[in-house]
C-alpha positions as CSV (number, residue, x, y, z in Angstrom):
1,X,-14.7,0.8,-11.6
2,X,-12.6,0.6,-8.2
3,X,-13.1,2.6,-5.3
4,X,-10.5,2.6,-2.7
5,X,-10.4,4.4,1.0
6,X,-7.4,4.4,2.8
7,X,-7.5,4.6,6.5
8,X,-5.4,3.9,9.8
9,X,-2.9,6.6,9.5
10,X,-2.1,8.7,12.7
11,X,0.5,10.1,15.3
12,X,2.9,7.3,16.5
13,X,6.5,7.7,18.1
14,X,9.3,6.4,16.8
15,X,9.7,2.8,17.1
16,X,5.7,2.1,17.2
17,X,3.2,0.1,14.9
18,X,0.4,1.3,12.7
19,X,-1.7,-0.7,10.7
20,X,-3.0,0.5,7.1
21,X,-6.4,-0.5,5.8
22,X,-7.2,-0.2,1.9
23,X,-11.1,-1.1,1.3
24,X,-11.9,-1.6,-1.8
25,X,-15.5,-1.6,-3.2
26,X,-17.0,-1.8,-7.4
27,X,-15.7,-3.9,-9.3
28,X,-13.0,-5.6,-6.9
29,X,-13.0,-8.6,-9.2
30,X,-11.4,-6.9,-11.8
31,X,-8.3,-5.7,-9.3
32,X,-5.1,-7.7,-10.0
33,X,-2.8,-6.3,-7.9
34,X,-2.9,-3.3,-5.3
35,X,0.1,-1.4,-3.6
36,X,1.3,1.1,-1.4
37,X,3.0,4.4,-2.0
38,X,3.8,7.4,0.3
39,X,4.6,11.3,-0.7
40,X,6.4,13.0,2.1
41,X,6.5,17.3,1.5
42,X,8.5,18.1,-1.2
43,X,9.5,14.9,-2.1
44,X,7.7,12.5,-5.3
45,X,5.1,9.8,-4.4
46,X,7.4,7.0,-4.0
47,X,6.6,3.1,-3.6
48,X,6.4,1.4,-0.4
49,X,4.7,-2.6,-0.9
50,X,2.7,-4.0,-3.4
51,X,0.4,-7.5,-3.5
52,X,-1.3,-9.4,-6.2
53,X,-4.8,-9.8,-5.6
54,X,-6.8,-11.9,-8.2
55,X,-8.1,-15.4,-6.9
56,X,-5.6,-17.3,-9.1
57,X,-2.5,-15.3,-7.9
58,X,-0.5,-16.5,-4.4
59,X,-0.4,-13.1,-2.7
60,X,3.1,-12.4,-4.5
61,X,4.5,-9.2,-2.2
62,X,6.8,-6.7,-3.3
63,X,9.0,-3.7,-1.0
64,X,10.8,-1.2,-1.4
65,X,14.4,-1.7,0.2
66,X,13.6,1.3,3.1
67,X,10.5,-1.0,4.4
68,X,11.8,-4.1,4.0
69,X,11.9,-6.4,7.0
70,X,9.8,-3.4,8.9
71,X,6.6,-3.8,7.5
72,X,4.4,-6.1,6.3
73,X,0.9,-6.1,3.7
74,X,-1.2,-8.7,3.7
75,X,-4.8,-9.2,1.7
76,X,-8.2,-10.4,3.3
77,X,-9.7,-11.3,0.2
78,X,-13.4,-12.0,1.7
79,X,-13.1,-8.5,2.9
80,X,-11.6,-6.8,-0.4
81,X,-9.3,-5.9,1.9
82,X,-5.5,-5.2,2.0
83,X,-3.2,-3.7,5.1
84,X,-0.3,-2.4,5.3
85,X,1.7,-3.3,9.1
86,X,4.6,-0.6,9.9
87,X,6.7,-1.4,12.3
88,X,10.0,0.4,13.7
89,X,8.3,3.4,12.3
90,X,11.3,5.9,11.9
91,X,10.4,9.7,11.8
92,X,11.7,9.3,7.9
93,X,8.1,6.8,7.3
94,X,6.0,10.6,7.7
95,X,4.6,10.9,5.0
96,X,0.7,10.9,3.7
97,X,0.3,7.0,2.7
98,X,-1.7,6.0,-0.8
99,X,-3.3,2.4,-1.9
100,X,-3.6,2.0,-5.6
101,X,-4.9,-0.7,-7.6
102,X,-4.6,-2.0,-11.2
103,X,-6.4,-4.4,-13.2
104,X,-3.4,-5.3,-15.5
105,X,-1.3,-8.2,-15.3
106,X,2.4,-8.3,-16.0
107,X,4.9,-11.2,-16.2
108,X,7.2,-9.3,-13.3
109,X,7.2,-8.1,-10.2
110,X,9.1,-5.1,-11.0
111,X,6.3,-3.5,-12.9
112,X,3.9,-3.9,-9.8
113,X,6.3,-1.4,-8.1
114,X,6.0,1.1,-10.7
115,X,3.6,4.2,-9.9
116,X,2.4,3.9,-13.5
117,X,1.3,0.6,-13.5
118,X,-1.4,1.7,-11.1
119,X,-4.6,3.3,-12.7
120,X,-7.0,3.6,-9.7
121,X,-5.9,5.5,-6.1
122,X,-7.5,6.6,-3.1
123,X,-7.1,9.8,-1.1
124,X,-4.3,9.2,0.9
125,X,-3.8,8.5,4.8
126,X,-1.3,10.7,7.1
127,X,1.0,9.2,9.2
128,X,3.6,11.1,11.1
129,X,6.0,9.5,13.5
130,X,7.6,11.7,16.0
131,X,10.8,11.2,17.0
């Protein structure tokens, strides 16, 4: 099993940076992809950026339209790390920020921005941007 802890979230103004970290720890071997989502209030958890993980993948990235060109994930595999750079945050990025992880591999990238692909989540990160 896969345990992952988000962190990094925060206050920021409008057009600042934050970075996301998403640790991983268990059986990381067995992770084939992990990716981003956010739930703002009253909205559903939507996807924000995926990556493929395994050794034999190339780091394949996936974004949602809204983020694309504004932010940037990235994997450390000696670390079992992956992060999640927002830039030009815009008061519409508040939202509390999940990593998720799955250990299933599928022939597109379109299922790797699909909440239900994703089996294993952590607890979420806050990040607000103020305008």
């Amino acid at each position: 099993q896969v345990q992952l802890i988000e962190s990094g979230g925060g206050l920021v103004q409008a057009g600042g940076s934050l970075r996301l970290s998403c640790a991983a720890s268990g059986r990381t071997f067995t992770t084939h992809a992990v990716g981003w989502f956010r739930q703002a209030p009253g909205k559903e958890r939507e996807f924000v950026a995926s990556i493929t993980t395994s050794s034999r993948s190339a780091g394949r990235t996936y974004y949602a339209d809204s983020v694309k060109d504004r932010f940037i994930i990235s994997r450390d595999s000696a670390k079992n790390t992956v992060y999640l750079q927002m830039n030009s945050l815009e008061p519409e990025d508040t939202a509390v920020y999940f990593c998720a992880a799955t250990s299933l591999k599928y022939p597109n990238g379109a299922y790797y921005m699909a909440r239900r692909t994703y089996d294993t989540w952590g607890q979420g990160t806050q990040v607000t941007v103020s305008s």
